[in-house]
C-alpha positions in Angstrom: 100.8 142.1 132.5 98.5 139.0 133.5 95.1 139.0 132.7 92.8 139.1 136.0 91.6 135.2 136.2 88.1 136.4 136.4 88.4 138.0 133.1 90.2 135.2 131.6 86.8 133.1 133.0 84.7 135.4 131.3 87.0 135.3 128.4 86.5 131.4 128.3 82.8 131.4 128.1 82.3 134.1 126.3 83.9 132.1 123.5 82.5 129.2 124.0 78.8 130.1 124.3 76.5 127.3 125.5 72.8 127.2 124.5 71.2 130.7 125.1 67.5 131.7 126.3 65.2 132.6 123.7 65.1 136.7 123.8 62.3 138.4 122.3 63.9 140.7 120.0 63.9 144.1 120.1 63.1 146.9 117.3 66.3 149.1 118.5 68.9 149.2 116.1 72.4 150.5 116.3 73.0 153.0 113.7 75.7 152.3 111.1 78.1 155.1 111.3 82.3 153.9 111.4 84.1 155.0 113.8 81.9 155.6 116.6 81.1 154.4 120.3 78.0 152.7 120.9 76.5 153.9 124.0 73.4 151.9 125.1 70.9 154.0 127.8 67.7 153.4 129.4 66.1 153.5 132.4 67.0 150.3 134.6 65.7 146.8 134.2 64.3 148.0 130.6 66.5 145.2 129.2 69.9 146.9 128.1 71.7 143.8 129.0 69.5 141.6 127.1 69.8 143.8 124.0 73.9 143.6 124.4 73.1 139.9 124.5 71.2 139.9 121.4 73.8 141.6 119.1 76.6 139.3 120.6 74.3 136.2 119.2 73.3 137.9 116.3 77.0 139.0 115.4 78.4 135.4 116.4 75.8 134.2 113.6 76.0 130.5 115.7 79.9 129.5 114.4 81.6 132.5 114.7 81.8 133.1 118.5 85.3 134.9 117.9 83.7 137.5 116.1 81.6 138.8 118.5 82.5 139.3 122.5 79.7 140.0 125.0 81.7 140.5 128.6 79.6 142.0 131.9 81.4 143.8 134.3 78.9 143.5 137.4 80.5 141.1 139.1 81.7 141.4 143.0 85.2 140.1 141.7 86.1 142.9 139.5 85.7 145.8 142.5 88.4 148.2 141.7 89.6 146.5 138.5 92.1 148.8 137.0 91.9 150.2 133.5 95.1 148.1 132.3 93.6 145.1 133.0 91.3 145.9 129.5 94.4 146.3 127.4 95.7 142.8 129.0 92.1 141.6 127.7 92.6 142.7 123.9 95.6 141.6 124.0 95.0 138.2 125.5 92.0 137.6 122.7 94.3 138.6 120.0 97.3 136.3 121.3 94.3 133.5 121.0 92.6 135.1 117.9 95.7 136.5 115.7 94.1 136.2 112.3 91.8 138.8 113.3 93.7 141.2 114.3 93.2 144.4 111.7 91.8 141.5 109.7 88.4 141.3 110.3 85.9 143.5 112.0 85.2 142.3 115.5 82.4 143.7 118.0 82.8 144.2 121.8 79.9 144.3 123.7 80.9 146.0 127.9 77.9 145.6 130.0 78.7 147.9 132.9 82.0 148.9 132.1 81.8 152.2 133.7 82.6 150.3 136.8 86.2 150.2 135.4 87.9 153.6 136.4 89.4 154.7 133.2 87.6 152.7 130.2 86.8 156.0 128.4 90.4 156.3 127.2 90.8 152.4 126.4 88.3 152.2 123.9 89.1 155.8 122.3 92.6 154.0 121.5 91.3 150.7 120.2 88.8 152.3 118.1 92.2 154.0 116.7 94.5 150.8 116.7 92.1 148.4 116.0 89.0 146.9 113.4 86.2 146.4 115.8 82.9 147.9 116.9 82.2 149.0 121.0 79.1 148.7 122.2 79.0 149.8 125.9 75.8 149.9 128.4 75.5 150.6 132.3 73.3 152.1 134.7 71.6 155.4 134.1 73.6 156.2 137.4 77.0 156.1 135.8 76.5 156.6 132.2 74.2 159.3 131.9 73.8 160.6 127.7 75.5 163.8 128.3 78.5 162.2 130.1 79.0 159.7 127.2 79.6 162.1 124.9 82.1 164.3 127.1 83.6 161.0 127.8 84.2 160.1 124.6 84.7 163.5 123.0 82.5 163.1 120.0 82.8 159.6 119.5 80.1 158.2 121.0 76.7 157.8 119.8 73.9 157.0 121.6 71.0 154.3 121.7 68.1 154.2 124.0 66.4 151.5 125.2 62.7 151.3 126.9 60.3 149.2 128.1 58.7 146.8 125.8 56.2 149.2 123.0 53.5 147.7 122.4 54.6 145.6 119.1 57.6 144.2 121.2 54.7 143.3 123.6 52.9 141.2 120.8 55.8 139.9 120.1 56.7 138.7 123.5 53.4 137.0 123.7 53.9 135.1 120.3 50.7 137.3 119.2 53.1 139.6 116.8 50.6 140.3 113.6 52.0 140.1 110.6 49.8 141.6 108.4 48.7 145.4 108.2 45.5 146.3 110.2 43.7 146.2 107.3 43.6 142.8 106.7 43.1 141.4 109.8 40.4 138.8 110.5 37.8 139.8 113.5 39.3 137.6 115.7 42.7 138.6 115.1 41.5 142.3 115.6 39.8 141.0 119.2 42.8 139.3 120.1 44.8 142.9 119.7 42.2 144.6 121.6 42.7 142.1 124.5 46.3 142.5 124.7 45.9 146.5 124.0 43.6 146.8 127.6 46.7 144.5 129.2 49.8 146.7 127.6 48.0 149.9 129.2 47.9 148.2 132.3 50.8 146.0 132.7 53.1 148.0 130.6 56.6 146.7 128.9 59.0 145.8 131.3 60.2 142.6 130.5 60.7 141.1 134.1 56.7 142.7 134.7 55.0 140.2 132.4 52.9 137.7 133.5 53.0 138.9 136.8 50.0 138.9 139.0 48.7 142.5 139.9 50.2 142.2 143.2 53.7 140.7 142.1 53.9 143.9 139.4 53.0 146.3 142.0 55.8 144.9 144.0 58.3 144.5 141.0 57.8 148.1 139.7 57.8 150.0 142.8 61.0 148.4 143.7 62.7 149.7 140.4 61.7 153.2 141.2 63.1 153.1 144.7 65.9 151.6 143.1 66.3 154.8 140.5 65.6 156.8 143.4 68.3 155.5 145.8 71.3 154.6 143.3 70.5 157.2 140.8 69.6 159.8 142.2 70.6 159.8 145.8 73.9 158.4 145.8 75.0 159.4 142.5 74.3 163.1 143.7 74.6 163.0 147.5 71.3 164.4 147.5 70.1 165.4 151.1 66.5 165.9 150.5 64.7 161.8 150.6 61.4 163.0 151.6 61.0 165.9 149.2 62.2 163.5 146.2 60.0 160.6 147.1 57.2 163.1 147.5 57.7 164.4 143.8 58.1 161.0 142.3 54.9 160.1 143.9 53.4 163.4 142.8 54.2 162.5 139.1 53.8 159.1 139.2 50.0 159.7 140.7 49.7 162.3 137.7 50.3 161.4 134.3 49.9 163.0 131.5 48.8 166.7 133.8 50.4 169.8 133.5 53.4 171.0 135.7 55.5 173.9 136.9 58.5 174.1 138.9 56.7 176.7 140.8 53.9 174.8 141.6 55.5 171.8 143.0 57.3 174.1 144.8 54.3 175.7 146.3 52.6 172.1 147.0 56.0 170.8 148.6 55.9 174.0 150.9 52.0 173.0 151.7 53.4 169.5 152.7 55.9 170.7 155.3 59.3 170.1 153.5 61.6 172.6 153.5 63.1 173.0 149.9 64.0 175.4 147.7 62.4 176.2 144.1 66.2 175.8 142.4 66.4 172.2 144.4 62.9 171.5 142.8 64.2 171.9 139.5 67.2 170.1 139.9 65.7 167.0 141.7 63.2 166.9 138.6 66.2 167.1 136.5 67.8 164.2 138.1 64.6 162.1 137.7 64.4 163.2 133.5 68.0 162.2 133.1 67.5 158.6 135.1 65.2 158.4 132.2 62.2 157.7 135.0 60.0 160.5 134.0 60.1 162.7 130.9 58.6 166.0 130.2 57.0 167.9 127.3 56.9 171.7 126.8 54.3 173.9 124.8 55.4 174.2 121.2 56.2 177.3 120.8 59.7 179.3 118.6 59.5 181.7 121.7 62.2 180.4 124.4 60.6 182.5 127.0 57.4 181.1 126.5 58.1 177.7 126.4 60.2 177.8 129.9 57.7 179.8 131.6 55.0 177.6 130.6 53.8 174.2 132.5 55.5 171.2 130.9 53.3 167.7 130.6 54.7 164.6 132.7 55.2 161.4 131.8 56.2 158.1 133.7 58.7 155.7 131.4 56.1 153.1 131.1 52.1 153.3 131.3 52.6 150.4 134.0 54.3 152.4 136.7 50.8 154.5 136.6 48.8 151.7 137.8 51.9 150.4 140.4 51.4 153.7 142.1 47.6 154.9 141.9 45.9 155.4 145.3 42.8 156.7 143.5 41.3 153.7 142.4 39.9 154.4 139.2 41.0 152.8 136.1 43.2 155.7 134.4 43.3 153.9 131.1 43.2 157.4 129.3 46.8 158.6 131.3 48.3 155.5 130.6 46.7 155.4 126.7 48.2 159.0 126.6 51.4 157.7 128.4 51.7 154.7 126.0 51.0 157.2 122.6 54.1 159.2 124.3 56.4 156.9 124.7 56.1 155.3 121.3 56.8 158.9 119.7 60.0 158.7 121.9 60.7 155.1 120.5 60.4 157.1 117.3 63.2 159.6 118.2 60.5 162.1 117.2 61.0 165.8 119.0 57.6 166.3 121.2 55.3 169.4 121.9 52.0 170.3 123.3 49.6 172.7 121.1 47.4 175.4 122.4 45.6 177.3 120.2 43.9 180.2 120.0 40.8 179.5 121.3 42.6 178.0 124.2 42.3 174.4 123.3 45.3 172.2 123.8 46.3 169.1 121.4 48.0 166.5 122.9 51.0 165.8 120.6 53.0 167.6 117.7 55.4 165.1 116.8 58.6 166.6 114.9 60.3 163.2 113.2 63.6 162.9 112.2 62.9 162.5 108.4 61.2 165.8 108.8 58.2 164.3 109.1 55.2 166.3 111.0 52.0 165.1 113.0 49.4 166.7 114.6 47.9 163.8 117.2 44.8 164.3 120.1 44.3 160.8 122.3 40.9 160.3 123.5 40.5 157.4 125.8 36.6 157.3 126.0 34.7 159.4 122.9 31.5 158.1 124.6 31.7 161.3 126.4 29.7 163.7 124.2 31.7 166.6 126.1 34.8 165.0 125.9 34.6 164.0 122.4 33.7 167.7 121.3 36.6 169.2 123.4 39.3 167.0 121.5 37.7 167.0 118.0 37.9 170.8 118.6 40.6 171.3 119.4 42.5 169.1 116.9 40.2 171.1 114.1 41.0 174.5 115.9 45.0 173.6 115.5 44.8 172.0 111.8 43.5 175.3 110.7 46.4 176.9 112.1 48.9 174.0 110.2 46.6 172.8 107.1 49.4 171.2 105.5 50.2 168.6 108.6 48.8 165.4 108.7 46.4 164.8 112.2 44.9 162.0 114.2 43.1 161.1 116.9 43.5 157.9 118.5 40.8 156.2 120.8 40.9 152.7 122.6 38.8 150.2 120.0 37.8 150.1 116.2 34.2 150.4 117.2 35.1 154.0 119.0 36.9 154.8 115.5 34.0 153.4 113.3 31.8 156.1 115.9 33.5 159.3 115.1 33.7 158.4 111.6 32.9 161.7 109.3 33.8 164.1 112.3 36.5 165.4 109.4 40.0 164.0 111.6 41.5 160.6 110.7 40.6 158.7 114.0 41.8 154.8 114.5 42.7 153.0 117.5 46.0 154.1 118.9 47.4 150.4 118.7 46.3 150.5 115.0 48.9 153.8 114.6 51.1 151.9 116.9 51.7 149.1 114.7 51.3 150.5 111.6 54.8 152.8 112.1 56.5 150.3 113.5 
């Protein structure tokens, strides 16, 4: 069979790669286990693509284009491509590339290759029949974590990418430290600080950066309409626009607050739309697995408790909190909480909210992979004698209840730290934290 000739143009430059964009690298890191199907997920625009790019460059090692093939599927040419055409692909890179074949490992990088009807079983055979690594990515729409692994039955394995955290930010910026906090000079502490107040407020998508206020507002409200429309909506046929945009907005406005099914239910009824609780729950589903929004539950080993309690909400990136406040206040504490969140995801750490007995909640207990524990409250403004009391509390009230875990509260600035200092809780700034378990 012939090889489609927009492949075999793909095919061309993707082996002879001409000079390519500086990237700012990213901490994700495939994990090194044989045998299996490397699925890359993420919200959109987060910069899957770019990190598909990355490994290709870093694989190719600059005179080895052979070794590595990056090859993009979105393209108007390929509608309806059918699945045989990727077995006339390997075949067609092996007739050019013989030495390799079985020889010497070889990665394949598909961007959007779940717009090929099919691909699932072509790469569980050439994983089989052939030396090489897959790495695959596409929209949350199509390649959803769940379905990768039916897909692939067990042989895929599954890599998230997000938003820029906030040393990829540094980074991005050329401001990167590369010495522990510690050892900073003042004006390399300032210079953080700066770029801190800007991460909570611009947040870490990559096309977002350097944009005016205006331009991001813009930018970022536009990728939720497009999650919205083409994740949600026509991946689902869902019928119910207002009530979804309604919720979205609902979140997006609240960060970091409580929520119940049942109450959103409740306030949707309030707002006229007719929708059931069980449509509720599924449209909030649809937005968790689109990766827009995730939630947290109360930690708790009772399974009825944790489902009938409210779960905390959080938007993908602290940035989408200011592209959609109304309020006009500065809600750097949702977005420092937001940021503190998303970094434990980055992590792969499991998540929970505390209450304790006294009724006190603690932001964070952080379950990490390495079995690792951590106990963290996230104060954006200690100033607040009231304020400060509650979280101090409340973090004392649950480390009597776990004396053996570690536990932190993290404020805005070292001055805030150097403040609280003897209150008998480690306390740094959260970017401190941040860089330090990078």
């Amino acid at each position: 069979m012939s090889l489609h000739p927009v492949l075999e143009e793909k095919l061309n430059s993707a082996l002879m790669p001409g000079p390519v964009a500086p990237m700012t690298r990213r901490d994700a890191t495939l994990p090194r286990i044989p045998n299996k199907v490397h699925a890359v997920t993420g919200m959109r625009r987060a910069g899957k693509t770019t990190f598909l790019r990355q490994l290709a460059v870093e694989r190719q090692g600059g005179d080895a284009p052979e070794r590595a093939l990056y090859l993009s599927f979105d393209d108007d040419r390929l509608a309806d491509i059918a699945a045989d055409q990727l077995s006339a692909l390997l075949e067609e890179f092996y007739r050019r590339h013989p030495q390799l074949r079985r020889r010497a490992a070889v990665a394949w990088y598909f961007d959007e290759i779940q717009l090929v009807t099919g691909w699932e079983r072509f790469v569980r055979r050439i994983l089989d029949s052939e030396n090489v690594q897959v790495v695959v990515s596409g929209s949350s729409a199509r390649m959803l974590s769940r379905e990768v692994h039916t897909s692939l039955r067990g042989r895929g394995i599954e890599t998230t990418i997000r938003p820029f955290g906030f040393r990829e930010f540094l980074r991005h910026r050329g401001d990167e430290p590369r010495a522990e906090p510690r050892r900073w000079t003042a004006d390399e502490r300032s210079l953080i600080e700066k770029h801190f107040g800007e991460y909570l407020v611009e947040g870490g998508f990559p096309e977002a950066q350097g944009l005016t206020r205006a331009l991001r507002v813009d930018l970022l409200q536009g990728y939720v309409d497009t999650v919205l429309f083409r994740d949600v909506l026509e991946r689902y046929g869902v019928s119910q626009v207002s009530a979804l945009r309604w919720i979205v907005r609902h979140c997006l406005r609240n960060p970091a607050g409580s929520m119940s099914v049942h109450r959103l239910f409740l306030d949707l009824k309030a707002q006229g739309h007719a929708v059931s609780k069980d449509s509720v729950h599924t449209l909030l589903g649809h937005l968790v697995d689109a990766y827009l929004l995730q939630t947290v539950p109360l930690h708790t080993t009772s399974e009825r408790q944790r489902n009938s309690n409210p779960r905390k909400i959080y938007p993908a990136d602290p940035g989408l909190i200011h592209a959609f406040d109304t309020s006009g206040r500065a809600n750097i504490g949702h977005a420092l909480e937001t940021a503190v969140f998303n970094e434990l995801q980055r992590r792969s750490a499991d998540v929970a909210y505390v209450k304790t007995t006294e009724g006190f909640e603690v932001d964070f207990l952080a379950d990490y992979r390495d079995g690792r524990r951590e106990l963290l409250q996230v104060c954006a403004d200690p100033s607040m004698a009231e304020a400060r009391e509650r979280e101090l509390r409340a973090l004392a009230d649950a480390m009597k209840l776990r004396p053996k875990l570690p536990a932190a509260l993290l404020v805005l600035t070292q001055e805030q730290a150097i403040g609280l200092t003897g209150s008998g809780a480690r306390v740094l700034p959260a970017y401190e934290w941040m860089l330090e378990g990078s």
